[in-house]
N, C-alpha and C positions, 0 to 999 in steps of 0.2 A: 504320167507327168512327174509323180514322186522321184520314179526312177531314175527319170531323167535328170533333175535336178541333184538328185544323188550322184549319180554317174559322174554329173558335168564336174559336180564338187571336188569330188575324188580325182578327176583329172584334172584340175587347178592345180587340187593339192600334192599331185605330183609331181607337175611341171615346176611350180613354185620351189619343189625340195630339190630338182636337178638344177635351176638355176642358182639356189643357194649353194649347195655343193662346188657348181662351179667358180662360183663368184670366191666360195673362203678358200678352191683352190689357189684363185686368181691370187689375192690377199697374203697366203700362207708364201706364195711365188714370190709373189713380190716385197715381202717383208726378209724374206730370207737374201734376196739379193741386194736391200738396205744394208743388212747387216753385215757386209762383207766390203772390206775396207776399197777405199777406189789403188787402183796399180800405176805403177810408172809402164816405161817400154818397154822395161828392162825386167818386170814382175815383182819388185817390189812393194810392199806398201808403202802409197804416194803420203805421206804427212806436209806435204806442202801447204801452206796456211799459217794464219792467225790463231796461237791459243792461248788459253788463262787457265790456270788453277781457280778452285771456287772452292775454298778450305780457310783454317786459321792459321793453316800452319806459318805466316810469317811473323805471327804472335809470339808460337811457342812450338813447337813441333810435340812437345809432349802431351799428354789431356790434361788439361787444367778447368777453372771454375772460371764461370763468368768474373770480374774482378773493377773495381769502379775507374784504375786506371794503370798505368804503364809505370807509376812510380807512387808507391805509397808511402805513409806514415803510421804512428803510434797515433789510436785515437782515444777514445773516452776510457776505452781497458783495453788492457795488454794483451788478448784476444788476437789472434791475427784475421777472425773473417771481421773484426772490429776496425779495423784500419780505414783510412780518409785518404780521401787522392792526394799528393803530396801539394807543396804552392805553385810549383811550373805546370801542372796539367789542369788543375782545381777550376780554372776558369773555362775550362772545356767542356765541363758537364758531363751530359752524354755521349759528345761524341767523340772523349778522348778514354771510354770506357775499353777494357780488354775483352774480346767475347768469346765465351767458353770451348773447348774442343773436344772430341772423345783422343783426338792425337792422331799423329799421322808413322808414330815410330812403333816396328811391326812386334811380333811375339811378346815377349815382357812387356812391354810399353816405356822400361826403361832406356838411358843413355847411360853407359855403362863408363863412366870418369875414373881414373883415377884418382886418390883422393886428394892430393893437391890439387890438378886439373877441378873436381867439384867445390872447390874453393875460390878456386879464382872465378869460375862460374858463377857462382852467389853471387861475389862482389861486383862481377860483370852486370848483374842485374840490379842490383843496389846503384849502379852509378848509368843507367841507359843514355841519358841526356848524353853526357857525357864523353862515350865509349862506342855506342851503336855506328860501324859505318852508313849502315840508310839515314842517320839523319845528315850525313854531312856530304850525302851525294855520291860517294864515293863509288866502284865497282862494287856490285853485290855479290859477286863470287859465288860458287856451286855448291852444293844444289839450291841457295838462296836462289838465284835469279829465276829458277821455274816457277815458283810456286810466289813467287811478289803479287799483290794485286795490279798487276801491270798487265797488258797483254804481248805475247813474245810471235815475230815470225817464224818459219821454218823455212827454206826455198833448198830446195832437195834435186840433188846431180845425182848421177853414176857415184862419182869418186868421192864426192864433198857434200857437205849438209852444213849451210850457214842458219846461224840461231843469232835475229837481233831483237835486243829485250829497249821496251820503251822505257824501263828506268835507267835513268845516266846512260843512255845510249852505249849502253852494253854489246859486248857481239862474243860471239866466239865460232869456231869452224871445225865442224867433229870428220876427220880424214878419213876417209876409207881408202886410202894408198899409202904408200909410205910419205912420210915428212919429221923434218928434223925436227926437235922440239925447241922451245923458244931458248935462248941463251941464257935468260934469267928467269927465277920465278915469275909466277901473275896472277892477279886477283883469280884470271877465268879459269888457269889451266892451259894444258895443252890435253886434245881428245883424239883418240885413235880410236876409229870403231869398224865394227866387222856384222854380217847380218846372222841367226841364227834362226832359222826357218824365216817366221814371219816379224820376231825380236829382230832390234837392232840394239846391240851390244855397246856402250862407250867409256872405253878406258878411260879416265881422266886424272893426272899427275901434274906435278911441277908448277904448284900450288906454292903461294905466298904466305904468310901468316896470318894476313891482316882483315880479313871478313868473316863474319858470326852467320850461324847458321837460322838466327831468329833473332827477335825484339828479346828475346828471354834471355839473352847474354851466353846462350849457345855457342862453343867457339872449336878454334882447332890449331893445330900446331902446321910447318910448313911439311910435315911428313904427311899430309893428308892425300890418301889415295878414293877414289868413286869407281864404282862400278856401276852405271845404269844400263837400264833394260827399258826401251819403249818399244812396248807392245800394243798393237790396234784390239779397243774394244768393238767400234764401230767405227763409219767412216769420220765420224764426229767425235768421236772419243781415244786417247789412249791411259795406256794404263806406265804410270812412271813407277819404276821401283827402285831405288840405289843401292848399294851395299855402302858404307862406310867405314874407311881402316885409319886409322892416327895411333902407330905406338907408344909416340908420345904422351897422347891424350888419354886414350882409349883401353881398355883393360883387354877389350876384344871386339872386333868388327861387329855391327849394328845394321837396321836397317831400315829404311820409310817407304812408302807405298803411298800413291793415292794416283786419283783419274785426274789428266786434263784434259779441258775441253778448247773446240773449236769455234770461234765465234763464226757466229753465226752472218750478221748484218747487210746486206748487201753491198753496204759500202763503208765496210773494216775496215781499218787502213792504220797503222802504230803513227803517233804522234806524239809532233815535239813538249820535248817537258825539258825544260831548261832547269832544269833543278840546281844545277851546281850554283847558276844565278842565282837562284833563289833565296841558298843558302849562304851569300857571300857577309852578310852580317852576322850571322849565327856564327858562322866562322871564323871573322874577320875584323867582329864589330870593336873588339877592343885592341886594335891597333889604331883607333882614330884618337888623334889630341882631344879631341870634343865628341863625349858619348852623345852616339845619334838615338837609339832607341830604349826610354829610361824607365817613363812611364806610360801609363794604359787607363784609363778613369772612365766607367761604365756606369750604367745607372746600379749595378747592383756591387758592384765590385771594382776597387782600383790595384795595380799590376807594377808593381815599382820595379826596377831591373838595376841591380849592380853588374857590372862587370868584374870577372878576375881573370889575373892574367894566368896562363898555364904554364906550368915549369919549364922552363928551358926555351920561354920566349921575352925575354927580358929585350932581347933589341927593338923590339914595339914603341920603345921611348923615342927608337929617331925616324920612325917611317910612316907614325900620322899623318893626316890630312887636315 
């Protein structure tokens, strides 16, 4: 009887081990064909979809420290991790804090300015309110617009790959045929790209002056040239990498890296943000005869607002309301 029960065991435990075998065949099969990006008709990899970066980088693209806000001051000592949020963000608390990075800019970790260019940089940061296109709505320009906490589409041809970004309803259309470039500068560029195995390649030139590369006062001249490379990690992941040239700016071409991903949701879809609305007081508020928004009186804290005029807008005096 021993033996038998021995025997039968022995042959469970056999069976049990050809099932397992089969089964992390199964598993190994099928995890390896996850992993391999989905195709168009044509063999390319399909990137068609909705994605986001999940990074700091529209903070700072360098590594920086957690920091208590976007614009500080002198506090108790002259100390700079001593510093206080300045009086426009102070009412924000937490949630107008900056939060730390290890960086997204590749080898050195440096941006390599020339040393005028890193002056004007400081000061770009000294004055955010001020200076930043994202707060005035504006186009966010390349490579700002991948990596915005925004989600962007992809809808991918043969010939064409349109990219539309939910801030300020952005677009741009990277060629893969010929096409002239635009007449004039523009925030987005104009993008010619070509495929390199499973890499897609995208030139990007004829660049404006006028948008920062980050909240950090990050900036570039209108000689700014991009190289990217989107490459599939998975069918949900790609890996973005840029080169970046500005002779003007730049001592010598640089470079950032990081994954973005694909939403996932079942019913994704980019949505309206009306921001430029949004922002028509911030913008505009001091062109009105009568300031509309002055003060702010909270149970812990009151917010008084002057307005000033900005240089070179003096005719404000005859087009109030």
């Amino acid at each position: 009887m021993r033996h038998r029960i021995k025997g039968s065991m022995i042959a469970v435990a056999i069976a049990a081990a050809a099932v397992s075998a089969v089964v992390s065949v199964s598993v190994t099969r099928t995890a390896g064909q996850a992993s391999r990006p989905a195709r168009t008709a044509d063999g390319k990899p399909n990137f068609s979809g909705i994605w986001q970066a999940n990074n700091e980088a529209n903070w700072d693209l360098q590594a920086h420290e957690a920091r208590a806000g976007a614009v500080m001051q002198k506090g108790v000592y002259s100390y700079a991790y001593a510093q206080v949020p300045a009086a426009p963000v102070l009412a924000l608390g937490a949630a107008g804090i900056v939060p730390g990075s290890l960086g997204v800019v590749q080898d050195d970790g440096q941006i390599p300015y020339k040393p005028e260019a890193a002056a004007k940089k400081k000061e770009n940061a000294e004055h955010w309110i001020d200076r930043d296109p994202e707060l005035k709505c504006y186009l966010p320009g390349l490579p700002r617009a991948m990596y915005m906490p925004y989600p962007f589409q992809i809808v991918q041809s043969t010939n064409k790959i349109q990219m539309a970004y939910e801030f300020s309803s952005a677009a741009r259309t990277i060629h893969l045929d010929k096409a002239a470039g635009p007449p004039v500068d523009t925030w987005m560029g104009h993008s010619v790209g070509h495929w390199e195995g499973d890499t897609l390649v995208v030139d990007v030139t004829s660049f404006n002056e006028n948008s920062w590369f980050d909240r950090a006062g990050n900036f570039h001249s209108d000689a700014l040239h991009l190289v990217e490379r989107f490459t599939p990690i998975t069918p949900d992941a790609i890996r973005y990498d840029v080169t970046i040239e500005d002779p003007q700016v730049f001592t010598r071409p640089w470079r950032i890296s990081m994954p973005l991903y694909r939403r996932l949701e079942p019913n994704v879809q980019l949505l309206e943000n009306r921001c430029m609305e949004f922002v028509e007081e911030f913008l505009d508020g001091h062109l009105r005869k009568q300031q509309l928004v002055k003060h702010w009186e909270g149970e812990t804290i009151v917010v008084d607002i002057t307005r000033k005029v900005p240089p070179g807008e003096r005719l404000y005096e005859g087009i109030g309301k």
